[in-house]
C-alpha positions in Angstrom: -107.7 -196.9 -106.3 -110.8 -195.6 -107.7 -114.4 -196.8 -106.3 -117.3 -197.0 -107.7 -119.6 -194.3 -108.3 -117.0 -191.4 -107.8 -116.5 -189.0 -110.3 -113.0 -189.2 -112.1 -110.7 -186.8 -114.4 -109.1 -188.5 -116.9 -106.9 -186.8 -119.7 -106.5 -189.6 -122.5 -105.2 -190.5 -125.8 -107.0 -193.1 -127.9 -104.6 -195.0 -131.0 -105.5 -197.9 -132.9 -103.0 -200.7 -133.8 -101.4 -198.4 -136.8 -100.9 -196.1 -134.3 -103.1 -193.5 -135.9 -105.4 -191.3 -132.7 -108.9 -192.0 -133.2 -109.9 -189.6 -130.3 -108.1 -188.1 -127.3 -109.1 -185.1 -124.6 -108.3 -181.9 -124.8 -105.7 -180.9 -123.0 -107.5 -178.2 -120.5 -110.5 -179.8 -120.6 -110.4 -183.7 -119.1 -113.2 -186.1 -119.6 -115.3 -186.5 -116.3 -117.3 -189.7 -116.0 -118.4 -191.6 -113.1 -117.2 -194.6 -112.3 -119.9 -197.9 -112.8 -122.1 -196.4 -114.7 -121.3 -197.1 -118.3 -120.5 -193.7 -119.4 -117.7 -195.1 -120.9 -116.3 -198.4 -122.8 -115.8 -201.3 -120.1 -111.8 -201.7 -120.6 -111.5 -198.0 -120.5 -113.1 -198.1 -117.5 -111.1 -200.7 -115.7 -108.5 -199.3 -116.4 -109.0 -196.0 -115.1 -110.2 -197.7 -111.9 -106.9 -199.2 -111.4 -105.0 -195.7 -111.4 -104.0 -193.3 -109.0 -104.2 -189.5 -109.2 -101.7 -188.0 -111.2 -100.7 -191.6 -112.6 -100.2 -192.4 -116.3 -100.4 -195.7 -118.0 -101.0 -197.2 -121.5 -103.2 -200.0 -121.8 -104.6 -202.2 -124.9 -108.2 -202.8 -124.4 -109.3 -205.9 -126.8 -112.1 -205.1 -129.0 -114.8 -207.3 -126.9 -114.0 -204.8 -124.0 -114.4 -201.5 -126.0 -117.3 -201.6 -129.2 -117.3 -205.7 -130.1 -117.0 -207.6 -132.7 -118.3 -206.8 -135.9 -122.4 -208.1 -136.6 -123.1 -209.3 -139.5 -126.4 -208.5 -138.5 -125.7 -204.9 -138.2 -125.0 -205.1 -142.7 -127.8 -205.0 -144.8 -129.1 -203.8 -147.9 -131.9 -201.4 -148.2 -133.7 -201.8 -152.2 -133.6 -198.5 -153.9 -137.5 -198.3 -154.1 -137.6 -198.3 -150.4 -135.0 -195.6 -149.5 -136.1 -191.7 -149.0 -136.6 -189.9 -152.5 -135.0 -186.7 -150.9 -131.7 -188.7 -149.8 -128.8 -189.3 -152.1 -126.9 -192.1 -150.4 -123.0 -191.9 -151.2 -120.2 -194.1 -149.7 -119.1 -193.3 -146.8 -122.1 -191.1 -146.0 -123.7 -191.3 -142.3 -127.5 -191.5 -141.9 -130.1 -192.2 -139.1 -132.3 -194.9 -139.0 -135.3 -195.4 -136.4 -135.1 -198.6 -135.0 -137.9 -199.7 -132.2 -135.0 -198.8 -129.5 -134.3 -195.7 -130.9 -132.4 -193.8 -134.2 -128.9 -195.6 -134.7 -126.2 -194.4 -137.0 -125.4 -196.1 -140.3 -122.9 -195.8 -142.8 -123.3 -196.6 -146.4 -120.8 -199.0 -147.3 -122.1 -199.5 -151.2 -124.5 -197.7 -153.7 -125.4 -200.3 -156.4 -128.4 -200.6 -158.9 -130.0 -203.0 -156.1 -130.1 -200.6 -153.4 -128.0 -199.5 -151.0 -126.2 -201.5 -148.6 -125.4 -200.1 -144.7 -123.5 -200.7 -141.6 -125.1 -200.2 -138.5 -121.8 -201.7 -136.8 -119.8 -198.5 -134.3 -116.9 -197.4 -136.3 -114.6 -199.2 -133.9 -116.3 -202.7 -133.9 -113.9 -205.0 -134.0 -110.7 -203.0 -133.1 -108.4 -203.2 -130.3 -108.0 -200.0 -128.9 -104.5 -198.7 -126.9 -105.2 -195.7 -124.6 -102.7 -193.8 -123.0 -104.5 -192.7 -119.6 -103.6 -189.7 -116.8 -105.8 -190.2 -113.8 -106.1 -186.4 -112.8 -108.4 -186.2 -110.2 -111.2 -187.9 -108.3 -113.9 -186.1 -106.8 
């Protein structure tokens, strides 16, 4: 097994419960993360920790263990008179907005004659995730 704070290979494909792929690696180039250091989604994690080299397994990693649940305290609405002239918002759009921490990514959900209303929630929040994982090498 894997320890903590080695540098792993991992070639992966990520599917969500319709089976569509919402990411995977590319095939000559694996993804290197090291191990404890939250590089990478808990679940994925643990599971890579539990594989040997050349090793392939498919696990489901529930949604608390990979981006959470969906906050409703991630939803708002912005008023119209308060959002950037020189922006257009449009459904689906994705935008930056400074937080004290930091600029997070948002998504406008709705464009309405109130204002617009955004989702600062990951894309993922509140999916389970199934990766397919190939341990390829540990350095």
């Amino acid at each position: 097994m894997v320890q903590e704070g080695q540098t792993v290979k991992v070639q992966y494909k990520g599917t969500l419960n319709d089976g569509s792929v919402f990411d995977s690696s590319d095939e000559n180039k694996p993804l290197s993360f090291q191990l404890g250091q939250g590089q990478v989604i808990a679940g994925f994690e643990k599971a890579v920790s539990e594989l040997e080299v050349g090793e392939t397994k498919t696990v489901q990693v529930a949604a608390d263990d990979a981006y959470g649940q969906v906050r409703d305290d991630m939803i708002g609405t912005i008023p119209n008179e308060q959002f950037p002239d020189n922006i257009e918002p449009q459904e689906g759009m994705m935008l930056q907005m400074q937080t004290p921490r930091g600029a997070i990514p948002i998504k406008v959900v709705e464009v309405t004659d109130e204002g617009v209303k955004i989702d600062g929630n990951h894309p993922l929040a509140g999916e389970d995730l199934t990766f397919e994982l190939t341990l390829v090498e540990v350095d």
